[in-house]
N, C-alpha and C positions, 0 to 999 in steps of 0.2 A: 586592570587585569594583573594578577599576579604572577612571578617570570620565575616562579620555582615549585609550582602546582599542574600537573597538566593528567587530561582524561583519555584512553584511550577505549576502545572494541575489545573484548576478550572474546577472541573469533574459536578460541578451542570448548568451548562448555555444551554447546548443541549445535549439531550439524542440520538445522531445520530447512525450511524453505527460504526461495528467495526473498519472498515479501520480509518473511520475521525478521531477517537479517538486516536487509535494509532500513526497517523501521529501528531496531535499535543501533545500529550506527546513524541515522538522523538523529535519533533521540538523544543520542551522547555528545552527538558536536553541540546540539539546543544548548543541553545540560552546562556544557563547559560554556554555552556564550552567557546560558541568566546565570551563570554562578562567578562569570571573570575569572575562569582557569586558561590554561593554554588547551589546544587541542592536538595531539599527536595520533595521525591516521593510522588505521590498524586495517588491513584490505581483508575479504572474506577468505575465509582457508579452504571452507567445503560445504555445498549447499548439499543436504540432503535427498528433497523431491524434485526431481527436473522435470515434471509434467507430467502429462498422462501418458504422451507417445512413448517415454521412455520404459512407464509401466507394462506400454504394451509388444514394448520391444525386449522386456526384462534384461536392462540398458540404463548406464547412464549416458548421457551427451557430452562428449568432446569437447572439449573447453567453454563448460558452461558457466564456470565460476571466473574465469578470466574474461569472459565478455560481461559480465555483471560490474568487476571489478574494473573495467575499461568504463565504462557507466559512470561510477562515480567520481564525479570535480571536487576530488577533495584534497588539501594542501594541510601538511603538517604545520602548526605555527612553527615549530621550534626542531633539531634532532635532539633524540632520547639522549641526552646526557651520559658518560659512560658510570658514573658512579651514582647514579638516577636508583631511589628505591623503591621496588614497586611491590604495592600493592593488589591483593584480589579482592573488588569487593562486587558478590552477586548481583545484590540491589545496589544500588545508589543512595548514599546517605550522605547528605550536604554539612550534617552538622562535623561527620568523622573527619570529612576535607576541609573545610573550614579551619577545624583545631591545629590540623596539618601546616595551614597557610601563616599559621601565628605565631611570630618571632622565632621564624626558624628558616635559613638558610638550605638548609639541605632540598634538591632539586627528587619531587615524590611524582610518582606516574601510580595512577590508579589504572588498574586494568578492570571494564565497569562490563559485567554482565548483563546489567536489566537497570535503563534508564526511568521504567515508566514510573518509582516512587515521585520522582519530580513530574514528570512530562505528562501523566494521566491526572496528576492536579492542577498542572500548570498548561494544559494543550495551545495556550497559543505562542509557546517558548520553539514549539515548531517553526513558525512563520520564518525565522531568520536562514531555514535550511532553501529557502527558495531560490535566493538567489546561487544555490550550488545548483539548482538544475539542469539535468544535458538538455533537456528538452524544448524546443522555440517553435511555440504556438504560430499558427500558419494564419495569413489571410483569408477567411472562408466565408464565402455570400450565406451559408447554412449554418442554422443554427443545430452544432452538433448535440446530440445525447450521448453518451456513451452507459450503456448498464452492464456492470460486472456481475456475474453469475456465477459463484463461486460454486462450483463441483468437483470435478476431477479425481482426487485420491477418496473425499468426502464420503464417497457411495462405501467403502470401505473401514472407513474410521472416525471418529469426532461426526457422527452424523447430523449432530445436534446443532451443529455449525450452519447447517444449509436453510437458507429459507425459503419459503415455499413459492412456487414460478407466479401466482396467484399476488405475493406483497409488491413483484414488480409491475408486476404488469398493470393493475388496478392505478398504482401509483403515476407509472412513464402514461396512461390515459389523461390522468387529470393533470399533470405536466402539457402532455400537446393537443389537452383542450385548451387552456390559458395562451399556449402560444398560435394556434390557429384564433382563438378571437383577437390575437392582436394582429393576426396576418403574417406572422413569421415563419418562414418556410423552416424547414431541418430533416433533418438524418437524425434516425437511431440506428445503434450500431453496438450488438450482443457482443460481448467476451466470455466467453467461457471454456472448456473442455468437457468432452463427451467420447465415450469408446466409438470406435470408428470400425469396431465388429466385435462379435461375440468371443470372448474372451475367459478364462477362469485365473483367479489369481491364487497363489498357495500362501502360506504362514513365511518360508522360507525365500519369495519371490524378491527380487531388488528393490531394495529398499523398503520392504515392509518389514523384514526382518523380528518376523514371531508378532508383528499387530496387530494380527487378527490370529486367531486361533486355529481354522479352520481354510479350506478352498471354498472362495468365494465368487458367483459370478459375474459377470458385468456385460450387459449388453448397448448398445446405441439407445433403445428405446428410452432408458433408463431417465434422461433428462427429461422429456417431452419438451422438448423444444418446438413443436410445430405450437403448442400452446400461445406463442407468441407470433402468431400469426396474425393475431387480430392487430397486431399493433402494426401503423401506419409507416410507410418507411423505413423499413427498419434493415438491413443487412447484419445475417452474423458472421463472429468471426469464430472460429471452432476451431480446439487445438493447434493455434495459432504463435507464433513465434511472442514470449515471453515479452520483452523488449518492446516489442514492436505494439503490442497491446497496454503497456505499463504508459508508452509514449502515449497515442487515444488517447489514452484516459488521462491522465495529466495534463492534457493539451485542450479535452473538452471544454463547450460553454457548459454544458450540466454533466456532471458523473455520478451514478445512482451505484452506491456503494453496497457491497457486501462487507458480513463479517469475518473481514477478511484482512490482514496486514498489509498482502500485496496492494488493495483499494487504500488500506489506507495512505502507502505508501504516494499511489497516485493524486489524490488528494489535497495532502501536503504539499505536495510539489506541483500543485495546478494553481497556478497565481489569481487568476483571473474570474475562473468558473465557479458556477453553483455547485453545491455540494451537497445531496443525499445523503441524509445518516442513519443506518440503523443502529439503536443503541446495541451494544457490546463491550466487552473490558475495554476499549480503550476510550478514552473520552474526548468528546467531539470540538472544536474551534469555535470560537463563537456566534461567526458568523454561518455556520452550519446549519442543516436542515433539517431539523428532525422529525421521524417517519415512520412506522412500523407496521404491523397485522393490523393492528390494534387501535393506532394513535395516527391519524390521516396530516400529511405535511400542513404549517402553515400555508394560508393560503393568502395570506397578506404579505406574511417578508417573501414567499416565492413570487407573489407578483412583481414585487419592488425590485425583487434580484431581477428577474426577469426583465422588464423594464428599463437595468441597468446594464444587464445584457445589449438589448437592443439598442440600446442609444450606441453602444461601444461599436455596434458594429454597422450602424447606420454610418458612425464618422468614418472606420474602416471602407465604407461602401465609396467613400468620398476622397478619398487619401489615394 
């Protein structure tokens, strides 16, 4: 590792949601470990979207960014040096740091906006952020599902984001048919956000600030969520405390991922569990699962993960 190179968060460029944020501060500690820089922690300044309830309280939530940032176990290797020069650089480009690192004394902080040129070619440069997780996985006789259902501001923006209730659902069936022939009991257990009544949002409204052009409405119906009725077990969790849902899902034996950074975020930091991928820009681990409308999961590696599963917690059953 080099002791006059170090990456940090350029937390001022986009005040977006919590997922994106977090994903690219994972992405940049990755970054400084496959590249042997230092890493100097930079905490989030200001999360944009706080949920739906805030949307519908045209509200942001009190100390939403400081309980994120209590979240992350992240340690500075080094303090910023006072005569440290720093650089802005949006993307991440390994070759600009590198020339940096080359017989030259001078102590450089890169302030990195967008880790994914390395981390969307490299996704398993992830893995090393797991051991920062707040999160510790519980002993549980049930084999959990957890499926993220990414909605919330969606009905309003980036529509195109959302996938249809029809790709989960067909999917989590043929998941706990494989685990019912093998006798494995489980919970599934819905994350999402959904209006919690009828509602109108305007161009001017917090935090949309002119993203939509027009008043828009948004009702409860809007999800169908009774749609996932037919699935077995299943408890949802609806406009549910951030946090507290990111944990689920990190903590799951299976997480059926949206395209969505928050998912991804939980994913990353789930050590253990299977993992659902719908493709999307960012690119998926290896040992992931991939799944779509279109392209039905292997049904071999999810046996064998499954299976891998069950023995883990066959021994847990015994411990």
């Amino acid at each position: 590792m080099t002791n006059t190179i170090a990456l940090t968060y350029a937390n001022d460029k986009v005040m977006d949601g919590a997922g994106a944020q977090l994903q690219r501060i994972y992405g940049i500690y990755a970054v400084s470990r496959f590249l042997g820089t230092l890493y100097i922690h930079t905490p989030v300044e200001k999360i944009g979207y706080h949920g739906l309830e805030a949307l519908e309280k045209n509200a942001p939530t009190d100390g939403f960014e400081s309980r994120f940032n209590q979240l992350l176990k992240m340690v500075s290797d080094v303090e910023l040096p006072e005569n440290a020069i720093i650089h802005e650089m949006d993307l991440v480009n390994a070759e600009v740091i590198k020339a940096k690192a080359e017989g030259n004394n001078e102590f450089h902080l890169f302030r990195i906006f967008l880790p994914y040129p390395i981390c969307d070619n490299n996704p398993i440069i992830y893995k090393c952020v797991r051991e920062l997780s707040p999160f510790i996985k519980k002993t549980n006789k049930l084999f959990r599902i957890a499926i993220h259902l990414r909605r919330g501001e969606l009905f309003l923006i980036e529509q195109h984001r959302m996938l249809p209730n029809s790709y989960y659902i067909s999917t989590v069936l043929r998941i706990i048919k494989i685990l019912s022939e093998l006798s494995i009991e489980f919970i599934c257990e819905l994350y999402t956000e959904a209006p919690s009544k009828n509602l109108v949002i305007s161009p001017g409204h917090y935090w949309i600030n002119d993203k939509i052009s027009q008043n828009t409405s948004l009702s409860p119906e809007m999800n169908s969520l009774d749609d996932f009725d037919v699935v077995p077990n299943l408890r949802k969790f609806v406009n549910g405390d951030p946090i507290e849902a990111l944990e689920a899902m990190a903590t799951a034996d299976l997480l059926m991922m949206s395209r969505s950074s928050f998912s991804y975020v939980a994913a990353i930091l789930n050590e253990e569990g299977i993992v659902i991928y719908h493709p999307f820009w960012h690119s998926p681990l290896p040992e992931w699962i991939v799944a779509s409308e279109n392209e039905t999961a292997d049904e071999t590696r999810l046996l064998n993960q499954i299976l891998s599963a069950k023995a883990r917690l066959d021994r847990q059953a015994f411990t």
